[in-house]
C-alpha positions as CSV (number, residue, x, y, z in Angstrom):
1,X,-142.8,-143.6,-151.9
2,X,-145.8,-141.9,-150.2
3,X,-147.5,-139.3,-152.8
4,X,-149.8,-137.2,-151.9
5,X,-152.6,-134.8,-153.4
6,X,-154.8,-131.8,-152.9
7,X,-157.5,-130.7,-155.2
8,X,-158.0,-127.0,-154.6
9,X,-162.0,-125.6,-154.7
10,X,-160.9,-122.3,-155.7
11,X,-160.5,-121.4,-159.2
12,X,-157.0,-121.0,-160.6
13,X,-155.5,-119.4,-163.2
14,X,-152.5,-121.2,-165.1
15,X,-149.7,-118.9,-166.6
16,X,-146.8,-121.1,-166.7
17,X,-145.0,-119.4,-163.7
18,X,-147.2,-121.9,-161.2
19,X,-144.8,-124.4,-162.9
20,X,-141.9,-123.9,-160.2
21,X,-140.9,-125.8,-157.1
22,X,-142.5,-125.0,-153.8
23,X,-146.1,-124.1,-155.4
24,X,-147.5,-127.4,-154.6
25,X,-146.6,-126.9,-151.2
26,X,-147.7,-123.3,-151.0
27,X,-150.9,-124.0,-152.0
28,X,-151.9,-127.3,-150.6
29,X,-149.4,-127.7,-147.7
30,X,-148.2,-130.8,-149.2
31,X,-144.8,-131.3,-149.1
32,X,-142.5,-134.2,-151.3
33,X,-144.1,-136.1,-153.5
34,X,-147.3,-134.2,-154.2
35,X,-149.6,-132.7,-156.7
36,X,-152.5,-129.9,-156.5
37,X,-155.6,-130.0,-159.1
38,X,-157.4,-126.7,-160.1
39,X,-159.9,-125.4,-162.2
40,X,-159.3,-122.3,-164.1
41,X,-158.6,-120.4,-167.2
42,X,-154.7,-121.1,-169.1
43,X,-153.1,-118.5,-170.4
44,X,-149.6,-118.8,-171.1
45,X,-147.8,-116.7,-173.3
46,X,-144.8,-117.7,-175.3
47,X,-142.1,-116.0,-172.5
48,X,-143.0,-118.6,-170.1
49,X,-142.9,-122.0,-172.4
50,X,-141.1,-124.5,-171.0
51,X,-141.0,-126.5,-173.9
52,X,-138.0,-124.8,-175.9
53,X,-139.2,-126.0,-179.4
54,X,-142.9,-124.3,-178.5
55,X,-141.0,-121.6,-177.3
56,X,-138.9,-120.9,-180.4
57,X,-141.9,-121.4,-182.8
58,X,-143.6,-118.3,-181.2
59,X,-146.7,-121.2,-180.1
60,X,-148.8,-120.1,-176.2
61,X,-151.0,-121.5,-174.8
62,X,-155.1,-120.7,-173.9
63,X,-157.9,-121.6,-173.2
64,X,-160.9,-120.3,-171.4
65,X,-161.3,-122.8,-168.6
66,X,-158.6,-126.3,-168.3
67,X,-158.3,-129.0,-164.9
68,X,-154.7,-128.5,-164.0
69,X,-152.5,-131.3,-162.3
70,X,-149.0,-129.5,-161.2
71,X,-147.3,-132.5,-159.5
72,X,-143.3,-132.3,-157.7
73,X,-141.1,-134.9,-157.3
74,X,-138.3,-133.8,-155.4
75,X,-135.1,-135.7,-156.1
76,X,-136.7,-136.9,-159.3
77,X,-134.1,-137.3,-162.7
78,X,-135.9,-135.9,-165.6
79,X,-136.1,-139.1,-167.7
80,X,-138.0,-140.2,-164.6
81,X,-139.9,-137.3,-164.6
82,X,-141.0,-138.0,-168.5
83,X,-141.8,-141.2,-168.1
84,X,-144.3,-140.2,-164.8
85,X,-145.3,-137.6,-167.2
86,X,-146.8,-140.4,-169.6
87,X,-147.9,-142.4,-167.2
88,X,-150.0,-139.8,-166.3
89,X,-151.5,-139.0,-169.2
90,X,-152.2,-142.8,-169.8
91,X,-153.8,-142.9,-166.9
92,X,-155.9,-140.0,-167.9
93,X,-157.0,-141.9,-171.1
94,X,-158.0,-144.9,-169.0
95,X,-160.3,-142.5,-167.0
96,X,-162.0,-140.8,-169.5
97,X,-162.1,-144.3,-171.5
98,X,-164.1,-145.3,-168.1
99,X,-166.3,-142.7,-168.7
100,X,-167.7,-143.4,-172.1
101,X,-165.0,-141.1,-174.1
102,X,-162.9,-142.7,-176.3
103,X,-159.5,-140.5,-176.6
104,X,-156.2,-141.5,-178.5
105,X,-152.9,-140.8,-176.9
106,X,-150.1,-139.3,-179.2
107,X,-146.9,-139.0,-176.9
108,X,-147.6,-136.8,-173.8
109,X,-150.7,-135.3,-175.7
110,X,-154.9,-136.7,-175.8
111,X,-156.9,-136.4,-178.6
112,X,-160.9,-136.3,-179.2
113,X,-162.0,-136.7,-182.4
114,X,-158.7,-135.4,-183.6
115,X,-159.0,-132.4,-181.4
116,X,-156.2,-132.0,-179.0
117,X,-158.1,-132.2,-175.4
118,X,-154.2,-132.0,-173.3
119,X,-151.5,-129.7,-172.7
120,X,-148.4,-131.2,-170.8
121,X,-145.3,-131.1,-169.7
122,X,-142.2,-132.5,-167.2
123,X,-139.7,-129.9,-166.4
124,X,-136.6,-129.7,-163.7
125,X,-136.2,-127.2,-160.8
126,X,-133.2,-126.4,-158.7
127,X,-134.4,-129.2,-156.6
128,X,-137.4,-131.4,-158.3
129,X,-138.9,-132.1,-160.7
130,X,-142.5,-130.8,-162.0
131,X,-145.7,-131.9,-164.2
132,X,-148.0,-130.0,-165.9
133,X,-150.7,-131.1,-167.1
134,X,-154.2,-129.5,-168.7
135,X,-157.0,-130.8,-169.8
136,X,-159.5,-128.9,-172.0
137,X,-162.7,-127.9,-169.8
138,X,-164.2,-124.9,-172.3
139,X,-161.6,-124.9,-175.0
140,X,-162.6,-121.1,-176.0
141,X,-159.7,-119.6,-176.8
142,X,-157.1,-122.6,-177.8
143,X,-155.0,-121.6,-180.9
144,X,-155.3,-125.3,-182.3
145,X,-158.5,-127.3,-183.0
146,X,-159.2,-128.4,-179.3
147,X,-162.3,-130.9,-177.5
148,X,-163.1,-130.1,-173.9
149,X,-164.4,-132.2,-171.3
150,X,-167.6,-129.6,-171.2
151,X,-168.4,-131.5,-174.4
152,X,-168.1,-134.9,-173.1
153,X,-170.1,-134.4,-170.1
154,X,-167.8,-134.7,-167.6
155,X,-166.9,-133.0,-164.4
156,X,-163.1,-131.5,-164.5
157,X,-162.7,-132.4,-160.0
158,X,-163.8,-135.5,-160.3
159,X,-161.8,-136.2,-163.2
160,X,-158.6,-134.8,-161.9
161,X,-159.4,-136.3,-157.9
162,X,-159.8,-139.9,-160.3
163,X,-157.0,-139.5,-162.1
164,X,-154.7,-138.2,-159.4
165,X,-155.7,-141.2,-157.0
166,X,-154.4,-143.8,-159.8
167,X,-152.0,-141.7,-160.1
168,X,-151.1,-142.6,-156.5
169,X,-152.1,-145.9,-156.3
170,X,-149.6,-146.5,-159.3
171,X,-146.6,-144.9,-157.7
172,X,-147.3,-146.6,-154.5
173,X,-147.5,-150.1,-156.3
174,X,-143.8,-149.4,-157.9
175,X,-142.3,-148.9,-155.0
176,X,-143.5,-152.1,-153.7
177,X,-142.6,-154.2,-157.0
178,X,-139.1,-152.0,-156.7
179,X,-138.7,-152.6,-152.5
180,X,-139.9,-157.0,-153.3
181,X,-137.2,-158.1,-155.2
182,X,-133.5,-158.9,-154.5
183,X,-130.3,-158.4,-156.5
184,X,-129.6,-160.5,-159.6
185,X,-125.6,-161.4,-160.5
């Protein structure tokens, strides 16, 4: 699998409605597998939820300033999808582990000091699949307790260019273990 990524300099606001097939491309030109990091404030109001038990409880989502990952996996199940989803935000623990942070993982979600730091999602499209995932930059704004990466020192582009390389470098080493190996009886 070739997977590619774009980190965009602009800032970008996150509403929920980025999280549809085709906006990876749109804004980076990448088609396939690809993602697109961004800067920029979240604001997603319960309407656009993906999460249907969020939804239902009436929960949004905000914050003043998050580093976005939108990743699309065309002709990717959604189990899959979940699974790349954790993998992810595992991956995202080992970078900010790397970088003198300590964070617990809980599921798809990071923790600081038992302040939620991550927002994220897997969701399908007509013809995909789709990430999302947020980290905390300036947490202003978040309707639970909430750490940002403002606090630990750390820059949100480097951070997501990091984590979406391993990202990369992971999926590329699957498909090698997968493509190595021949049929057992």
């Amino acid at each position: 699998m070739t997977f590619s990524f774009r980190i965009l300099d602009a800032e970008v606001g996150y509403t929920g409605a980025e999280l549809c097939s085709g906006w990876v491309e749109e804004h980076t030109g990448l088609g396939g597998d690809a993602a697109a990091g961004f800067v920029g404030p979240c604001d997603v109001p319960t309407g656009n939820l993906v999460d249907m038990d969020d939804a239902r409880a009436g929960a949004f989502i905000r914050a003043a300033s998050m580093a976005h990952a939108i990743v699309e996996h065309p002709h990717c199940a959604l189990a899959a999808a979940v699974l790349r989803q954790r993998l992810l935000v595992c991956l995202l623990a080992e970078v900010i582990g790397e970088r003198g942070s300590r964070v617990r993982r809980d599921g798809d979600d990071l923790y600081y000091e038992d302040r939620k730091l991550t927002v994220s999602i897997a969701a399908p499209s007509p013809v995909s699949t789709l990430i999302h995932l947020g980290i905390n930059v300036d947490a202003t704004g978040a309707p639970v307790p909430a750490a940002d990466l403002s606090e630990m020192g750390h820059d949100p582009r480097a951070v997501l260019r990091e984590l979406l390389e391993r990202y990369r470098l992971e999926l590329a080493s699957a498909a090698h273990a997968e493509s190595k190996v021949r049929e057992v009886p």
